[in-house]
C-alpha positions in Angstrom: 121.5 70.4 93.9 123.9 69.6 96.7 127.4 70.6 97.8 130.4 69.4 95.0 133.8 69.5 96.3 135.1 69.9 92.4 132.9 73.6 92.9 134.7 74.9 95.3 138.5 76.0 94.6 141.3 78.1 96.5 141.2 81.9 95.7 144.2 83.5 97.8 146.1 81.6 100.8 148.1 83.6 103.5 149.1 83.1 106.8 146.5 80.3 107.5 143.5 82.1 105.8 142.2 80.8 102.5 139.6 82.7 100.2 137.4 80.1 98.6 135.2 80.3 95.5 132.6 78.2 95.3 130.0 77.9 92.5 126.8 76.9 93.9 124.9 76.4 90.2 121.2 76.1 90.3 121.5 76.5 94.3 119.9 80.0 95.4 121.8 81.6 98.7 119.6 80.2 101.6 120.3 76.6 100.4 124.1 77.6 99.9 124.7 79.3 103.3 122.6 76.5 105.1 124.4 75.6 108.2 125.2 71.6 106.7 126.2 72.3 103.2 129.8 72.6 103.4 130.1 69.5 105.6 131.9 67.6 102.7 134.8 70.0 102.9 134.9 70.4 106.6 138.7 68.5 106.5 139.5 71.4 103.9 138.4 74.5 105.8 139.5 76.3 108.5 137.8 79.0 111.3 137.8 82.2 109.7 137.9 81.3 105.9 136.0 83.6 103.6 133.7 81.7 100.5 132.6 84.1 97.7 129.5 82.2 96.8 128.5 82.6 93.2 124.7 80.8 93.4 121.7 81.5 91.2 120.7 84.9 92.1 123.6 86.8 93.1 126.8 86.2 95.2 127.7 86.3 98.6 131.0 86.5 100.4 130.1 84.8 104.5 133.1 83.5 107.0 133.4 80.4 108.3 132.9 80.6 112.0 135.0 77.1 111.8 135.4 73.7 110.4 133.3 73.8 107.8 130.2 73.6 110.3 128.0 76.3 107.9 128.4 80.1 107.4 128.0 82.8 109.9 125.1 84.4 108.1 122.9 80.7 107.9 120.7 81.7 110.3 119.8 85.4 108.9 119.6 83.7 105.6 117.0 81.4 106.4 115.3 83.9 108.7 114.8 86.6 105.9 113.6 83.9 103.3 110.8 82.8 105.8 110.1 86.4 105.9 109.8 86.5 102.0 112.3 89.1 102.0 115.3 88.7 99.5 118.2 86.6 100.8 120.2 89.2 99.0 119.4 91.6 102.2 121.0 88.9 104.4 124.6 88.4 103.0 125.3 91.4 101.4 
């Protein structure tokens, strides 16, 4: 499954920061937190943002180091799975 912009709705707005909620549905975390799958909302998100990801096996709450250009913890993500250790240990 890929990003879908009707998943992913507006928690809390203040003062330019938004806390997004995003349901990723069959998606585990590594695919979620890859660097390119928030590229479809990139006009909708702003450096700094917070996403509480609700994906297959668990949740995760990563920042957006801006634009929508992919979540600070994509790189740990995808290092730990290659490790076959639990992406949980990444983003938690």
């Amino acid at each position: 499954m890929s990003f879908t912009l009707c998943n992913l709705l507006v928690l809390a707005y203040a003062n330019g920061f938004t806390l997004w909620h995003y349901k990723a549905g069959n998606d585990n975390l590594v695919d979620a937190v890859n660097p390119w799958y928030f590229t479809d909302a990139a006009d909708l998100m702003t450096e700094g943002d917070m996403v509480m990801l609700s994906a297959a096996e668990g949740v995760a709450l990563p920042a957006l180091p801006g634009g929508g250009r992919g979540l600070n913890c994509a790189r740990w993500s995808s290092d730990v799975a290659e490790q076959g250790q639990s992406p949980m240990a990444a983003v938690l």
